[in-house]
RORO-231921 format. One line per 10 residues: number of its first residue (from 1); their letters; for each residue x, z, y of N, C-alpha, C. Coordinates in steps of 0.1 Angstrom, whole numbers, plus 5000, padded with zeros to 4 digits. Layout:
% RORO-231921
NUM	A	X/Z/Y/X/Z/Y/X/Z/Y  ...
END
This chain:
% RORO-231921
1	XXXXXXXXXX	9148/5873/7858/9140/5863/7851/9136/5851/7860  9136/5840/7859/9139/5827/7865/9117/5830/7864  9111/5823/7880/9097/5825/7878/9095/5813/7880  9079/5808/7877/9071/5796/7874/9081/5788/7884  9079/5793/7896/9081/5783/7910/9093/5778/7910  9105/5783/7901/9119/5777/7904/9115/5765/7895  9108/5761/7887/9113/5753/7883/9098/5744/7883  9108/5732/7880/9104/5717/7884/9099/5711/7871  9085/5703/7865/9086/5702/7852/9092/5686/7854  9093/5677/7841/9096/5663/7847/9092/5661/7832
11	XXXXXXXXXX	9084/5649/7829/9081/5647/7815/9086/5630/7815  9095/5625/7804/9102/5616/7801/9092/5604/7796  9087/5595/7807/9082/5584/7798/9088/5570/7803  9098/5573/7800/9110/5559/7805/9115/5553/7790  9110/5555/7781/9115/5545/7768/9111/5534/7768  9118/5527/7759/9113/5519/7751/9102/5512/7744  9097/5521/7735/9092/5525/7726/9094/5511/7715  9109/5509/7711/9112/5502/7700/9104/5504/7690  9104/5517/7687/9097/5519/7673/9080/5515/7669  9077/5513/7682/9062/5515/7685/9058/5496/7684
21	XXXXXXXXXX	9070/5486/7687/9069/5475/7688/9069/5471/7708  9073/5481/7713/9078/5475/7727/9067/5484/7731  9051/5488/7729/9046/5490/7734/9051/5503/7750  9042/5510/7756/9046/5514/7765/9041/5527/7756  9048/5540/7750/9041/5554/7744/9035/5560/7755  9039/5561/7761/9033/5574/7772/9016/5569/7775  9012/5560/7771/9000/5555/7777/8990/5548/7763  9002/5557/7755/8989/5555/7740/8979/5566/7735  8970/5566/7731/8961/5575/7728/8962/5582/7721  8959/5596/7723/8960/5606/7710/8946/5619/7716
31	XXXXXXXXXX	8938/5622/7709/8927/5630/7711/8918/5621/7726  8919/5613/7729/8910/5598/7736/8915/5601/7746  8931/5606/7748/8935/5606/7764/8951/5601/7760  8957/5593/7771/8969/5593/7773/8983/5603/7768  8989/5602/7756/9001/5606/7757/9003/5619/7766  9006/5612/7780/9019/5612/7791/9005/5628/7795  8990/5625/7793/8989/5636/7802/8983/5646/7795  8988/5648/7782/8990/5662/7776/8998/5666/7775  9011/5661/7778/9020/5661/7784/9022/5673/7797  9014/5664/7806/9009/5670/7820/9003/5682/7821
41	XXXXXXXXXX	8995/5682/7809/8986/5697/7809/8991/5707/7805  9003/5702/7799/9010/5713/7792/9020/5721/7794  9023/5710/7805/9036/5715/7815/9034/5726/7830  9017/5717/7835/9016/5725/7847/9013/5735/7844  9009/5744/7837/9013/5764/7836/9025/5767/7835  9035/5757/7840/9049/5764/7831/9054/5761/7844  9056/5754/7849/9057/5748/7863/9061/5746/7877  9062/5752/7887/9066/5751/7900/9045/5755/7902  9041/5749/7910/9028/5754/7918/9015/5743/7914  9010/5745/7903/9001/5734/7897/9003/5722/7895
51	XXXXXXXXXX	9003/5712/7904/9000/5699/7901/9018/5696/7908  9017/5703/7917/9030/5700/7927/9043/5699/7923  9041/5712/7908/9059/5713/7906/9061/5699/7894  9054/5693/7890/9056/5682/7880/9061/5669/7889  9063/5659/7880/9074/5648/7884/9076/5639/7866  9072/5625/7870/9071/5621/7855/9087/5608/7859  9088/5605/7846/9101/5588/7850/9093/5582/7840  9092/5569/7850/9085/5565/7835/9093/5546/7844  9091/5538/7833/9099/5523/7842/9095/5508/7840  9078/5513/7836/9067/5505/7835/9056/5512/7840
61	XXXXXXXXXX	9046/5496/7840/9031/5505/7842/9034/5513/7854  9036/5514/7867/9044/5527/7875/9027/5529/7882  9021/5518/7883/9007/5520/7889/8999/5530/7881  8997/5523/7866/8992/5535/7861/8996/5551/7858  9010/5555/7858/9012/5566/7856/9010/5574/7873  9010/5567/7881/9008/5573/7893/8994/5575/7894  8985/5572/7892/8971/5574/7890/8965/5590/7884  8980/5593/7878/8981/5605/7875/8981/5618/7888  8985/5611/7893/8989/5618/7911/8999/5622/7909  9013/5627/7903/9020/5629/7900/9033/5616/7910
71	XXXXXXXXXX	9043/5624/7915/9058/5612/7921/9062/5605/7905  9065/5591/7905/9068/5583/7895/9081/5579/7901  9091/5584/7888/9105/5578/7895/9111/5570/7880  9116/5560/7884/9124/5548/7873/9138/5556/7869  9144/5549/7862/9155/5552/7858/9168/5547/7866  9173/5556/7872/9184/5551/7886/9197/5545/7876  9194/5538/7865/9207/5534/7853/9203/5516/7852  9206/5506/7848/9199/5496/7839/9199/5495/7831  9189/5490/7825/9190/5484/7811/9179/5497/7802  9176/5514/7810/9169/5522/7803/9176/5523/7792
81	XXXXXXXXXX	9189/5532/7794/9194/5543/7784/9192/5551/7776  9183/5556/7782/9179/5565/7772/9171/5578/7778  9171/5590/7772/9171/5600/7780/9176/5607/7791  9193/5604/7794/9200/5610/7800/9198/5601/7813  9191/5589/7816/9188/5582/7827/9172/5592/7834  9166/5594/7824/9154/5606/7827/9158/5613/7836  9169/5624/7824/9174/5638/7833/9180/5634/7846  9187/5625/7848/9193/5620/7863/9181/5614/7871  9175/5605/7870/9163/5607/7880/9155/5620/7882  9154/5630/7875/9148/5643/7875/9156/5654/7885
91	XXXXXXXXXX	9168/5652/7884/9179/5658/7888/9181/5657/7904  9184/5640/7909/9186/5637/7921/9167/5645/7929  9163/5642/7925/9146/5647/7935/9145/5660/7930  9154/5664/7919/9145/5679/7921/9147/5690/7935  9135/5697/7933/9134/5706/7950/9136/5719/7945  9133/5722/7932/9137/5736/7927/9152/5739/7923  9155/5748/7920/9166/5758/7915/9169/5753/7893  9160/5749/7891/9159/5740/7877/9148/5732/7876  9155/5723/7863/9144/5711/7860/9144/5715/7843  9129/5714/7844/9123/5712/7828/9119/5700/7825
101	XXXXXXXXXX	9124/5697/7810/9120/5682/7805/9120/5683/7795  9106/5677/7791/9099/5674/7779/9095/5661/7780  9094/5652/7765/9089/5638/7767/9076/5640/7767  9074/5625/7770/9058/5622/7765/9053/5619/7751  9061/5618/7742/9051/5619/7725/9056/5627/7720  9050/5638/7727/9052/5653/7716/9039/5660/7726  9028/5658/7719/9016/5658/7726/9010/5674/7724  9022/5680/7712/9015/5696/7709/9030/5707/7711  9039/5705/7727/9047/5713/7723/9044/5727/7728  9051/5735/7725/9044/5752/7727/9041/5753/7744
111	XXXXXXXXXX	9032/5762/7747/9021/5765/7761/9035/5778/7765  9042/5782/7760/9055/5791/7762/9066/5784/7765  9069/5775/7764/9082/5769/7765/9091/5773/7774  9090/5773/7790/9093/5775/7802/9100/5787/7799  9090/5798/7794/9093/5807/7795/9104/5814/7787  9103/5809/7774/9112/5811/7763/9123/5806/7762  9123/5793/7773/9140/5789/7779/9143/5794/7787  9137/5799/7796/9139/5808/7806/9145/5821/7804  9143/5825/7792/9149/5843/7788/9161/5835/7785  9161/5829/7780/9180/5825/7776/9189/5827/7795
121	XXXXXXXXXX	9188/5823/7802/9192/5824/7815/9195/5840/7818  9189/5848/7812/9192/5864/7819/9207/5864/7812  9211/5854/7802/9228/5859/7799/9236/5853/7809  9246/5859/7808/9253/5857/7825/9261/5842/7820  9264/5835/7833/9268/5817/7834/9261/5808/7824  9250/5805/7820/9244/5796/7813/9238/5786/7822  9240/5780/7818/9239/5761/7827/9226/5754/7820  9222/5759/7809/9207/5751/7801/9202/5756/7790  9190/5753/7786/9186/5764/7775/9180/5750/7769  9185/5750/7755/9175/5737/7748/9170/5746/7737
131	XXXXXXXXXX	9153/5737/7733/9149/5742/7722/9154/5737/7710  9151/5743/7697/9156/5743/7686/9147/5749/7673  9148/5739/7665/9138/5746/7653/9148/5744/7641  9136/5750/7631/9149/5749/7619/9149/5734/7609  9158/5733/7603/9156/5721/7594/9154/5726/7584  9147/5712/7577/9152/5716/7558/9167/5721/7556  9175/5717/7561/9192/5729/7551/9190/5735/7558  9181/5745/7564/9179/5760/7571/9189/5762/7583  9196/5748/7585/9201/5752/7599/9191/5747/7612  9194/5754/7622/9188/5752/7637/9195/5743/7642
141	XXXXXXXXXX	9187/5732/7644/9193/5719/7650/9181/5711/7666  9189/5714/7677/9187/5713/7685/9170/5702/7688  9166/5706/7698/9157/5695/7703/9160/5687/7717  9172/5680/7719/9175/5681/7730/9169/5675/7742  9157/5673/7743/9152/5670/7754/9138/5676/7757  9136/5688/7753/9131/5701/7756/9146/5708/7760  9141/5707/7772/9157/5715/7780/9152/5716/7795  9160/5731/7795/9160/5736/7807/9173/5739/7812  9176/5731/7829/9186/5733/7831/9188/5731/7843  9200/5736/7850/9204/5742/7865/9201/5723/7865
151	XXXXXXXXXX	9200/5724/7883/9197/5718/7893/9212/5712/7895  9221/5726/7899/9234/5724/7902/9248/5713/7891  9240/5707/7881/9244/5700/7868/9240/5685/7874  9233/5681/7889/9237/5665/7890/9247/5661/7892  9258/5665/7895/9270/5662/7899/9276/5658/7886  9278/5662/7880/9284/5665/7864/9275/5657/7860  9262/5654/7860/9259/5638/7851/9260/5627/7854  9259/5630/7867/9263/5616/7871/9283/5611/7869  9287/5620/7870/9305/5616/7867/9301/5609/7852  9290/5618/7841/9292/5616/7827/9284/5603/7821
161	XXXXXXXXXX	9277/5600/7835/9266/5586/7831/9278/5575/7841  9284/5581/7844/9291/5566/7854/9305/5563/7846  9311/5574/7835/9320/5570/7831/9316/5562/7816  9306/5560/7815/9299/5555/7801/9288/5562/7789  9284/5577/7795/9282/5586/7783/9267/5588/7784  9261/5585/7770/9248/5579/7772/9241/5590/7760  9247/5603/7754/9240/5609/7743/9240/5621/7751  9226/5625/7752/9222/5640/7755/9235/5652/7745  9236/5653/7735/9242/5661/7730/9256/5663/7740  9258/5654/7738/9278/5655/7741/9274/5656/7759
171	XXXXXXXXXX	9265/5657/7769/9265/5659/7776/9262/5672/7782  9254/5679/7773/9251/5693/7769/9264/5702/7766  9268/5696/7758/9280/5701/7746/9292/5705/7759  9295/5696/7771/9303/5700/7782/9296/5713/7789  9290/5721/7788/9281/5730/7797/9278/5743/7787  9278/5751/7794/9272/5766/7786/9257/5767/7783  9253/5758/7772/9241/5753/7767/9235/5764/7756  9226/5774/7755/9220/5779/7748/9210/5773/7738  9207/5774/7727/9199/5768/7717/9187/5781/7715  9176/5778/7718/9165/5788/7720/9158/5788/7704
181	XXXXXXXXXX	9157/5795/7695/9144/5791/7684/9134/5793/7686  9123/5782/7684/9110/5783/7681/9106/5785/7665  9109/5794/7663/9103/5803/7647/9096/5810/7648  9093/5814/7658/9087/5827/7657/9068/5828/7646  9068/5838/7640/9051/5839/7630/9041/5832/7640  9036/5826/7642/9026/5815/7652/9026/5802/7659  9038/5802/7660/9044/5786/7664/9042/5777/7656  9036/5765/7660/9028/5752/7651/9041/5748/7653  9036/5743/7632/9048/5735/7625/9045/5722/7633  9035/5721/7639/9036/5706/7646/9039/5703/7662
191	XXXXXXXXXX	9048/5719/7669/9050/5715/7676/9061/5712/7686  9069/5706/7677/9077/5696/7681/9079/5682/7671  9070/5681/7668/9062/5666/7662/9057/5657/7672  9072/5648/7670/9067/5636/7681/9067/5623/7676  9058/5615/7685/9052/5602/7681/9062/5590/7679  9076/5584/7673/9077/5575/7677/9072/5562/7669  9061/5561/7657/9056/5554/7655/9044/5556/7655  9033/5535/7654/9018/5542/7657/9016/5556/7640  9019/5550/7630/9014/5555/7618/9019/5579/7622  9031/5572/7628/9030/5592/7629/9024/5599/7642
201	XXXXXXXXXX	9017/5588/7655/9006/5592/7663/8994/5597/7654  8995/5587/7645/8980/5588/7637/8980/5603/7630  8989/5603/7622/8992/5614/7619/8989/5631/7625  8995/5629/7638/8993/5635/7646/8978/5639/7649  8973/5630/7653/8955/5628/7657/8949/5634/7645  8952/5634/7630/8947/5637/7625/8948/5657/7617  8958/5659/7624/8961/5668/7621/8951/5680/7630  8951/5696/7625/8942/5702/7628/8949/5717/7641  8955/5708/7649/8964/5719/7655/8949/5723/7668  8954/5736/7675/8940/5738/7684/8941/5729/7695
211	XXXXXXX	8929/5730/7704/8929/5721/7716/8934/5724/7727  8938/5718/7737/8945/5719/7749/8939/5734/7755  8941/5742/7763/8934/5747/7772/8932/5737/7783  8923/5742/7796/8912/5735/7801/8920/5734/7811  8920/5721/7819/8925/5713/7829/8929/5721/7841  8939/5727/7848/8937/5729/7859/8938/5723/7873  8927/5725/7884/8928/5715/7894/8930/5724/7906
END
């Protein structure tokens, strides 16, 4: 079983946020705190060694997301790709044996996660474990950026980001990628409910999921 310390968390706040009207998401409010650091709170139990094993990308604001104390790394691509510019800055600096990544507006994902991509790994040669919930036509359709995955996979993104390939799926799709369900009787329907407009932050804010557990320092 892969433990806390192999792995590295890295939470994605290198978008756009087209949807949002350019704004910056990671640094919009939801329960009177930042996005990016529920984010943060939710990652360091899952983690490498508290505050140490996290690592955010974000390719604005770099002042403020460092304030966080957290290393702030840009996207080693131009122009801000997408996701897969994330996983490659996450990739080149990571110090563990795997990197975990979650974005920043999905402010309620499960306090398990780490762990539940992590059992996927006891099958022998698996390269990543992504989560997955169900759809309305009852199939399990990936989350692909809730993923956990070898260390040993920078080589191979970078060949797949330098020859033009810019969709998390089809870069997965080359690799022994496991799809994990979050179904289980307790798992909040909201959590993998993410923000990309203000009206479904709002949403969010208003909804009655429980509160964070308490900060660790």
């Amino acid at each position: 079983m892969i433990h806390a310390g192999e792995i590295t968390g890295l939470v994605l706040a290198g978008g756009r946020g087209s949807r949002m009207g350019g704004i910056d998401k990671g640094l919009q409010l939801f329960r009177g705190e930042p996005l990016v650091w529920h984010a943060v709170r939710r990652l360091q139990a899952q983690a490498g060694d508290l505050m140490g094993g996290l690592m955010l990308n974000a390719n604005r604001n770099l002042d403020r997301y460092r304030r966080l104390g957290l290393p702030v790394w840009p996207d080693p691509l131009p122009d801000h790709p997408g996701p897969l510019a994330g996983f490659l800055a996450g990739l080149q600096r990571c110090p563990t044996a795997y990197l975990l990544t979650t974005p920043c507006d999905c402010p309620l994902f499960p306090l398990d996660l780490a762990r539940r991509l992590a059992s996927a790994f006891e099958q022998p040669d698996i390269d990543m474990a992504v989560a997955a919930t169900l759809g309305q036509d009852g199939e399990m359709h990936a989350e692909p950026v809730f993923c956990l995955m070898r260390r040993s996979l920078l080589q191979s993104l970078e060949s797949f980001v330098r020859d033009g390939g810019r969709r998390v799926g089809q870069w997965t799709g080359l690799h022994r990628t496991v799809l994990v369900p979050f179904e289980r009787p307790g798992d909040g329907p909201d959590a993998f409910c993410n923000a990309n407009t203000l009206d479904e932050l709002q949403a969010l804010e208003n909804g009655n999921a429980p509160p964070l557990p308490p900060l660790m320092t």
